[in-house]
C-alpha positions as CSV (number, residue, x, y, z in Angstrom):
1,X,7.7,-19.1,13.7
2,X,4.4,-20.5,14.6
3,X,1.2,-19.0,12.8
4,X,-1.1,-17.2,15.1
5,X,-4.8,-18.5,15.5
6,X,-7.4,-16.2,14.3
7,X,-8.7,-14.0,16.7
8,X,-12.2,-13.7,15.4
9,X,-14.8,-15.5,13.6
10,X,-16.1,-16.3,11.1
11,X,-13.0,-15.2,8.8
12,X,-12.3,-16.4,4.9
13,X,-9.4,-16.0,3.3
14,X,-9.8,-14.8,-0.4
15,X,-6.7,-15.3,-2.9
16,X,-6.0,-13.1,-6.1
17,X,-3.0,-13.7,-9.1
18,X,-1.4,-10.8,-10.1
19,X,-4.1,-10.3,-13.0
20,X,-6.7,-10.1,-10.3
21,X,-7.9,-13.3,-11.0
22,X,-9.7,-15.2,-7.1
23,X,-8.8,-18.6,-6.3
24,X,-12.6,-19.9,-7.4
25,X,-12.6,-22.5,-4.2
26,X,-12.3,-19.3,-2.2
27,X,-14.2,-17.3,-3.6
28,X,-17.1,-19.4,-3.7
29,X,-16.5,-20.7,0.1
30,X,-16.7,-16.2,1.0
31,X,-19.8,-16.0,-1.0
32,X,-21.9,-18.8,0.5
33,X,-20.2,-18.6,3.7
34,X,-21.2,-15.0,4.0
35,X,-24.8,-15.7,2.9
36,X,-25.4,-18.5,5.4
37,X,-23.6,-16.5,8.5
38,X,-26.2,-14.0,9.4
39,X,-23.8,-11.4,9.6
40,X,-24.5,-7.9,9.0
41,X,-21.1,-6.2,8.2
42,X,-18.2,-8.0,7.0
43,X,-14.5,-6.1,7.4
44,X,-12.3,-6.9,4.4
45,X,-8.9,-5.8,4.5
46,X,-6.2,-6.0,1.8
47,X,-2.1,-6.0,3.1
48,X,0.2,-4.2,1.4
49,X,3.6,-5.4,0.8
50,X,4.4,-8.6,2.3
51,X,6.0,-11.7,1.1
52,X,3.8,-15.0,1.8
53,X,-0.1,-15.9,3.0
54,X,1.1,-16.3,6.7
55,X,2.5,-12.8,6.9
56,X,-0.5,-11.6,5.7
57,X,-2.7,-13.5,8.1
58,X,-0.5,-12.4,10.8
59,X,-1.1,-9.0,10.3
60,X,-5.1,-9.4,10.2
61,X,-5.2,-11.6,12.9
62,X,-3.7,-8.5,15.5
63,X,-5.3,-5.8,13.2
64,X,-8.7,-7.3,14.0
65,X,-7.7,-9.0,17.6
66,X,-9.3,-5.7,19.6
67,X,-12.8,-5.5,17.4
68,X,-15.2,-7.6,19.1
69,X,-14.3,-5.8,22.1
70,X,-15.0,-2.6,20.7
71,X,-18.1,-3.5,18.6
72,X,-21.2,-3.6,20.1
73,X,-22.2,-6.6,21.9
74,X,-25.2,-7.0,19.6
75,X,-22.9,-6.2,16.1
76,X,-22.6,-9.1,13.9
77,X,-19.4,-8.8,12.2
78,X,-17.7,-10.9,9.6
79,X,-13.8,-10.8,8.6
80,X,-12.1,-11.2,5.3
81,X,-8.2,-11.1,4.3
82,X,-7.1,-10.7,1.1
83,X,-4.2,-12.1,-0.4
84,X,-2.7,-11.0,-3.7
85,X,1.2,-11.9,-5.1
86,X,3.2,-8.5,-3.3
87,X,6.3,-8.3,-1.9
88,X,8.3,-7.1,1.2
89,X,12.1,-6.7,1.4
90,X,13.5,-8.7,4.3
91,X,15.2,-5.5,5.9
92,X,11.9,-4.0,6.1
93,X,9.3,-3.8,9.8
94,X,6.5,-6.3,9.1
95,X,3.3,-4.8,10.9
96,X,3.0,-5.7,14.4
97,X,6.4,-7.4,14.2
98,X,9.2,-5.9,17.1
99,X,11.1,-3.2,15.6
100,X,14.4,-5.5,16.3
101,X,12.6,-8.3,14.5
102,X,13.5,-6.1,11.1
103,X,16.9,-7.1,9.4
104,X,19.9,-4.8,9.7
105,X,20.1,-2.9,6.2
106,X,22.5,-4.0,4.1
107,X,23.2,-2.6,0.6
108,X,24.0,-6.2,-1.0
109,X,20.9,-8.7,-1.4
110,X,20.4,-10.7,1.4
111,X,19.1,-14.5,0.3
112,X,15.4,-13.6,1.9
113,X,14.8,-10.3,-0.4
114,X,16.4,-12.9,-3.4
115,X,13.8,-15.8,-3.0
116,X,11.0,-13.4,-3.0
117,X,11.8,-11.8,-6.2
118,X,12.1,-15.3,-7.6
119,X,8.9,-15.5,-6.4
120,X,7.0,-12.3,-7.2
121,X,8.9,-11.8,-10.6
122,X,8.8,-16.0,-11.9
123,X,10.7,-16.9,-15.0
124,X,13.7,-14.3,-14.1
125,X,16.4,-16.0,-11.9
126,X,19.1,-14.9,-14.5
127,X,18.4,-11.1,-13.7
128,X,17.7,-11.4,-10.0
129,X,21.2,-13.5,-9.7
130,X,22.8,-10.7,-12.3
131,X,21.2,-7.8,-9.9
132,X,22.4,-9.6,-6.6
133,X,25.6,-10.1,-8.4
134,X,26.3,-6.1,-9.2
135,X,25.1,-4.5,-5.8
136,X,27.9,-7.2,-4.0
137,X,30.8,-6.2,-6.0
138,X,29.1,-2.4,-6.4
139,X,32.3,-2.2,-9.9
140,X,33.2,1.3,-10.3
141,X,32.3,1.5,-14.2
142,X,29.4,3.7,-14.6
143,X,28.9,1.6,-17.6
144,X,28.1,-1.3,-15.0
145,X,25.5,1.1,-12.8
146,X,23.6,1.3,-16.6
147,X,23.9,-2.5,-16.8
148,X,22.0,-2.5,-13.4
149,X,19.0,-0.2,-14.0
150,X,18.5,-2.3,-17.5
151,X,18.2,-5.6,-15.3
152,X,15.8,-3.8,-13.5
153,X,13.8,-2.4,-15.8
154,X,13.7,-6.1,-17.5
155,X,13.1,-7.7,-14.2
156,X,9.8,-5.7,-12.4
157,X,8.2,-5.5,-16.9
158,X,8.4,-2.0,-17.5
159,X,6.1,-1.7,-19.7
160,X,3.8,-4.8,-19.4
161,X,1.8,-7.0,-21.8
162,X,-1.6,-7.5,-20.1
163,X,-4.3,-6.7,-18.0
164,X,-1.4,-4.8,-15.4
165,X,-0.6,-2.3,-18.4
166,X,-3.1,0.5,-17.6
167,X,-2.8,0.4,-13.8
168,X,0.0,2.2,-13.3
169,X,-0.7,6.2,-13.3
170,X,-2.8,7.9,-10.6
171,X,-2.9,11.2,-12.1
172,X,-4.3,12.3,-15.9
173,X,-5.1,15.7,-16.4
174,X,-2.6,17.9,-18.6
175,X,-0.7,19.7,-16.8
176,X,-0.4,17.1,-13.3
177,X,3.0,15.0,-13.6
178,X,1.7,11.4,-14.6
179,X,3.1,8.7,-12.3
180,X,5.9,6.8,-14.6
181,X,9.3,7.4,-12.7
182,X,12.0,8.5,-14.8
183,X,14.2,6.1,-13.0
184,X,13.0,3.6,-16.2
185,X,14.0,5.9,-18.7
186,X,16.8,8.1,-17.3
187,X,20.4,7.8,-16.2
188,X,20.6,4.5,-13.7
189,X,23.4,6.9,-12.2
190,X,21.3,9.7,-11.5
191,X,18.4,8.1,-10.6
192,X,20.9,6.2,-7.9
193,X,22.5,9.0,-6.9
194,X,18.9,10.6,-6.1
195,X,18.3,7.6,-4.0
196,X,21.6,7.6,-2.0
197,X,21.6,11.2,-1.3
198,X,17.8,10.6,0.0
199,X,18.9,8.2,2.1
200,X,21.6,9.8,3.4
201,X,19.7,12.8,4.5
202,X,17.2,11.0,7.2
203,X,17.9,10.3,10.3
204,X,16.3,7.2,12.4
205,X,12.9,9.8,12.5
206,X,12.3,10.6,8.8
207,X,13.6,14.3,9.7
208,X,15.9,15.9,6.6
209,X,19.7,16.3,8.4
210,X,21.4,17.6,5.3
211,X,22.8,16.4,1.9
212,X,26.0,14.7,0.7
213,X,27.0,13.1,-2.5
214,X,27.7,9.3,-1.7
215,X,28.5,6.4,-3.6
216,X,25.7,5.9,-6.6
217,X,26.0,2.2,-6.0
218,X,24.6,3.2,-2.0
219,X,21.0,4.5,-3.9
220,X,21.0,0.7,-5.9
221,X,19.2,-1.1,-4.0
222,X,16.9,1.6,-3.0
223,X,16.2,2.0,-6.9
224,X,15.5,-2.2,-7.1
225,X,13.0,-1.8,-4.2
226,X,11.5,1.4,-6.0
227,X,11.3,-0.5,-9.0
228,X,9.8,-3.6,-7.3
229,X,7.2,-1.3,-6.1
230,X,6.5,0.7,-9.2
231,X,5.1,-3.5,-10.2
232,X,3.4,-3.7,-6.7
233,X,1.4,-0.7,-7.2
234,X,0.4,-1.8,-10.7
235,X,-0.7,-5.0,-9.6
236,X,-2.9,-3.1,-6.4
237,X,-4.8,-1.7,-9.2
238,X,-5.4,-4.8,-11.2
239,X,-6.3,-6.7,-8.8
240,X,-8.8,-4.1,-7.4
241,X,-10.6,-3.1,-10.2
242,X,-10.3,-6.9,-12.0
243,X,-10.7,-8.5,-9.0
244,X,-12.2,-7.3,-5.7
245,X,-14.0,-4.9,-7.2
246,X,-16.5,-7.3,-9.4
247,X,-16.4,-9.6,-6.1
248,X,-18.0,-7.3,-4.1
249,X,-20.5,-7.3,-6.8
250,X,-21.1,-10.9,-6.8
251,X,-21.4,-10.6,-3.0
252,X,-24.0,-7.9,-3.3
253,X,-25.8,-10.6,-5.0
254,X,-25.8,-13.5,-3.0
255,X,-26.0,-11.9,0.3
256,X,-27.7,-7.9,-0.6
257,X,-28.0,-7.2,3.3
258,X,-24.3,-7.4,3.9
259,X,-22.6,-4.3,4.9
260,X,-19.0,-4.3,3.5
261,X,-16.0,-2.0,5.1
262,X,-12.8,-2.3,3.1
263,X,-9.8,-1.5,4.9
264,X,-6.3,-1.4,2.7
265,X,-2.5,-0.6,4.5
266,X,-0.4,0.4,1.9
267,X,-0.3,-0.3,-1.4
268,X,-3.7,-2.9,-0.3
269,X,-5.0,1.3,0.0
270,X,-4.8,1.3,-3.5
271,X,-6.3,-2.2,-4.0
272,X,-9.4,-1.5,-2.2
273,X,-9.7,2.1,-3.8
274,X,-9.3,0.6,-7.2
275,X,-12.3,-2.2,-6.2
276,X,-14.4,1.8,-6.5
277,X,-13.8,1.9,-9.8
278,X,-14.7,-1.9,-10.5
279,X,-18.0,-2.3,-8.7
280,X,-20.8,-3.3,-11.0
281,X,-23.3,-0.7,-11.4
282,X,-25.7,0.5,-8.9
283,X,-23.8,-1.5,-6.1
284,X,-24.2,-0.1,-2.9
285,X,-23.1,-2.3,-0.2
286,X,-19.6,-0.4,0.6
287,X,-20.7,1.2,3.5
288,X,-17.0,2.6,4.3
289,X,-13.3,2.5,3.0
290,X,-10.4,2.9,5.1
291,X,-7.0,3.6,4.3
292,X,-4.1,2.7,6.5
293,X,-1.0,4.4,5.3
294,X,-2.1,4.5,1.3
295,X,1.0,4.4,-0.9
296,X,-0.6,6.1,-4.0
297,X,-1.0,9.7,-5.0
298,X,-3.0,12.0,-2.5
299,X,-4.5,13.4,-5.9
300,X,-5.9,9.8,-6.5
301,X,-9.2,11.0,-5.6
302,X,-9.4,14.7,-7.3
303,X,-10.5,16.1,-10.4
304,X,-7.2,15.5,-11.8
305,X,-7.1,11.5,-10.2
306,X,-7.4,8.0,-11.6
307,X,-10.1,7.9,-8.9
308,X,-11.9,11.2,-9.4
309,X,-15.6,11.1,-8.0
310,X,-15.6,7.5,-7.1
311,X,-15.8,8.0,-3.5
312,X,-19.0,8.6,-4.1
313,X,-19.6,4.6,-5.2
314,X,-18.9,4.5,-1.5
315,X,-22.4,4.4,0.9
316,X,-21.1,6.2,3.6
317,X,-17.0,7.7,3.9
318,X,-13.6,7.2,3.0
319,X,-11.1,7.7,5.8
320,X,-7.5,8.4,5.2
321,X,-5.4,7.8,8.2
322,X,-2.1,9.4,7.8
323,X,1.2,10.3,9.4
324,X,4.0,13.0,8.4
325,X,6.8,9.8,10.5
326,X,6.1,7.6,7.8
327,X,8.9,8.0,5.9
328,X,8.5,5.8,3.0
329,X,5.6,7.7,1.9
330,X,7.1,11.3,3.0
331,X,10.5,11.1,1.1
332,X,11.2,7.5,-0.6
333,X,7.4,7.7,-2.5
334,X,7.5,11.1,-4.1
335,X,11.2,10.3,-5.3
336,X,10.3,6.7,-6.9
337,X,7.2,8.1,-8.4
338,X,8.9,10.9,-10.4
339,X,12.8,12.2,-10.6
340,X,12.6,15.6,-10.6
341,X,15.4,15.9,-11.8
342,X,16.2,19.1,-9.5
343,X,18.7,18.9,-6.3
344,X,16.2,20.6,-4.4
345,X,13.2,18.4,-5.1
346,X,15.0,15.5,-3.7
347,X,13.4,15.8,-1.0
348,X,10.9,18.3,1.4
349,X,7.9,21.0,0.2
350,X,8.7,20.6,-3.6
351,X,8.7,17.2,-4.4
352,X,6.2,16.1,-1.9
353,X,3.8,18.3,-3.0
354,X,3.7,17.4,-6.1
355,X,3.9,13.7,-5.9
356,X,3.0,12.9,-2.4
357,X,1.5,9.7,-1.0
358,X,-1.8,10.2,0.9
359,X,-0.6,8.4,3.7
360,X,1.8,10.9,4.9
361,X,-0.5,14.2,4.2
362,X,-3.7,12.7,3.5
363,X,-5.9,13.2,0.8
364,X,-5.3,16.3,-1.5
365,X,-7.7,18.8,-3.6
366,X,-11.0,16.6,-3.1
367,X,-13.3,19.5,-2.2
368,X,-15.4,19.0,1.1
369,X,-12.4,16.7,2.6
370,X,-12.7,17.0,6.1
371,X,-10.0,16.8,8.5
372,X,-9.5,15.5,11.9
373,X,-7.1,14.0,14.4
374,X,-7.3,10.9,16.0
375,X,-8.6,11.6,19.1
376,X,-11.3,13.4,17.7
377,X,-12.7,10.6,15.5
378,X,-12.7,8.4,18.2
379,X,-15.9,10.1,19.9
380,X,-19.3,8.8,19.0
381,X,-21.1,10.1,16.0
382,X,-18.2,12.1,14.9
383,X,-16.9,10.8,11.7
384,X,-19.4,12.6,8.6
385,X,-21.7,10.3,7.2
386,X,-20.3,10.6,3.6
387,X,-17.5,11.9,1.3
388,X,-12.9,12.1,1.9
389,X,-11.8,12.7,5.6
390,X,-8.8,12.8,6.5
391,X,-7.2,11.3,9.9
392,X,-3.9,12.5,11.4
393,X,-2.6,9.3,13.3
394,X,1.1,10.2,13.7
395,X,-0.4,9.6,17.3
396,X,0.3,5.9,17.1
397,X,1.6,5.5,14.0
398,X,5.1,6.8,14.3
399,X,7.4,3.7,14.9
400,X,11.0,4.5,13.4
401,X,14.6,3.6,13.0
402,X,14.6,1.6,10.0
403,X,13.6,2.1,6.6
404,X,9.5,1.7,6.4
405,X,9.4,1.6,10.2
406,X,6.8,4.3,10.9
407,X,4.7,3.0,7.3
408,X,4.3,-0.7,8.8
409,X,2.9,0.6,12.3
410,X,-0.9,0.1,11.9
411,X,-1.5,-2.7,14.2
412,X,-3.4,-0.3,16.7
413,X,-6.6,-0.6,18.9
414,X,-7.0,3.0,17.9
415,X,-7.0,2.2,14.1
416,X,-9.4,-0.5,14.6
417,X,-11.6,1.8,16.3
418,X,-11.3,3.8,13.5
419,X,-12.5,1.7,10.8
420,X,-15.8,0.3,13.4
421,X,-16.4,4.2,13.4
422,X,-16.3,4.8,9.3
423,X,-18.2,2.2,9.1
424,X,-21.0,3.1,11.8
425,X,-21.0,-0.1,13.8
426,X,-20.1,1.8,17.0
């Protein structure tokens, strides 16, 4: 498929490793590039899952397509992407993508979804050939379902060495469920069971239709892809607070009267959120934050959050666009991030409550959030000048019919519209 040409200019592309570490040749071609431009707001936006550079520039080159349109004719606007070392599953919606364009689930692993664990996970082909291996023949010994959940656990480094080790909780305070899923500690068989019966009960919507007991081995895969996550979302943070975060600083630097507007879909939410928490002191050039369907708690941000107060490194608001279709975030998250271990918190009220993502309810117990829908944003003037606000977008964001379908569908004039609004350029 041929790449797209980027809509806008003048765009840099800026490269992270999994430790947060940027590609120096890029990183020094976005500072000077930035400082020589005469631009007076760059928009920086982090993907979420994805598999390779291309899908990633895909998916900022229709995400910022509509902008100059809708800026200004006087604004003078500058576009960033970043790209750090996630991962998508091939039978999952790629943003802007046709729905049909999404592979058929299967519960075996497809030779796509194979060669980008080699790649995310390097150094492990014996587990990912061991782990394709099981969910084909699916044996009936629960004795093989354990063999499974340890080749998982070895394969996404449950417990890391490195600078990823401390990135992986949202929530601290005693007494608020801390985010490592049980599914690395527990029964494989219950945690797969969990999975399958989750599964089972959505229909092509995200809507609950009822509960069965399937086959564990039909919750497998789901538990892999969890798992796989559970690494993405560690490696959001690193990379944020190692590695954008400290960037931004740099770039405060060399060019002080650039604007910057960080926009994150997904787990690249949690990136950009994390970059709060690694700005240099006394930097003040985020003028806005916007999250597009955040995957990470929707306590992130309160008294009891990884994240608690730092909106306020932020010069202006953070916007949380969310939507109850996405059901990735509104059933699939809150499972993966903690087995409850309780039938009736598989899924609905309980369990998302609790352990909810921010992009299906916004965010949570941040005094003075404001709430709006999307319609109302859109007028001039409307967004607040500072603090959370929340977006209901199920308005456009509400694509189904295949696992993720509803969490990938950001690529929206609307949504751009949104993010030229946090960031007061229109």
């Amino acid at each position: 498929m041929a790449q797209p040409t980027m809509s806008v200019s003048p765009y840099w592309e800026l490269t992270f490793d999994a430790d947060g570490d940027a590609d120096p040749r890029e990183r020094d071609r976005l500072l000077a590039g930035v400082r020589k431009s005469g631009i007076h707001d760059l928009i920086l936006f982090s993907h979420g899952w994805n598999n390779d550079r291309s899908g990633a520039t895909r998916l900022y080159t229709h995400f910022f397509a509509p902008i100059p349109a809708l800026a200004p004719p006087a604004a003078r606007i500058g576009y960033a992407g970043v790209i750090w070392p996630s991962m998508r599953f091939c039978d999952e919606p790629i943003p802007d993508f046709p729905h049909t364009a999404a592979a058929v689930w299967t519960p075996g692993l497809d030779d796509g979804t194979r060669h980008a664990l080699l790649e995310t996970f390097p150094g492990r082909a014996t587990v990912v050939e061991s782990i394709a291996r099981l969910l084909e023949q699916r044996p009936p010994e629960e004795s093989e379902l354990e063999e499974f959940g340890r080749l998982v656990r070895e394969l996404v480094d449950a417990v890391p060495q490195g600078p990823q080790a401390p990135f992986a909780a949202d929530t601290l305070a005693e007494g608020v469920p801390q985010d490592e899923p049980e599914m690395f500690t527990g029964s494989t068989a219950a945690a797969c069971t969990a999975f399958a019966t989750a599964l089972a009960g959505l229909d092509d919507d995200g809507e609950v239709r009822g509960f069965a007991l399937p086959n564990p081995w039909d919750g497998a895969k789901e538990l892999l892809r969890q798992a796989t996550y559970y690494a993405m979302k560690r490696r959001a943070g690193t990379v944020g607070e190692r590695g954008l975060g400290p960037l931004v600083g740099r770039l405060a630097k060399a060019a002080p009267g650039v604007r910057v507007h960080l926009v994150g879909h997904s787990f690249g939410g949690r990136l950009v959120s994390f970059a709060l928490r690694g700005l240099p002191e006394g930097v003040r050039t985020v003028k806005s934050v916007t999250l597009l369907q955040g995957a990470f708690s929707h306590y992130a941000f309160a008294p009891q959050g990884v994240l608690q107060g730092h909106q306020n490194r932020i010069d202006g608001p953070l916007v949380c666009c969310y939507s109850r279709f996405d059901q990735a975030l509104g059933t699939m998250y809150p499972l993966a991030s903690r087995m409850a271990g309780d039938a009736r918190g598989l899924v609905g009220e309980v369990l998302g409550a609790t352990w909810g993502a921010m992009g299906h309810d916004g965010v949570q117990s941040v005094p003075g959030t404001r709430a709006y829908r999307l319609a109302e944003v859109l007028a001039p003037g409307k967004l607040p000048a500072a603090g959370c606000v929340n977006v209901d977008a199920a308005e456009v964001v509400r694509r189904g019919g295949a696992p993720a379908g509803a969490h990938s569908d950001i690529v929206h004039p609307e949504l751009a519209r949104v993010v030229l609004a946090a960031g007061r350029i229109i």
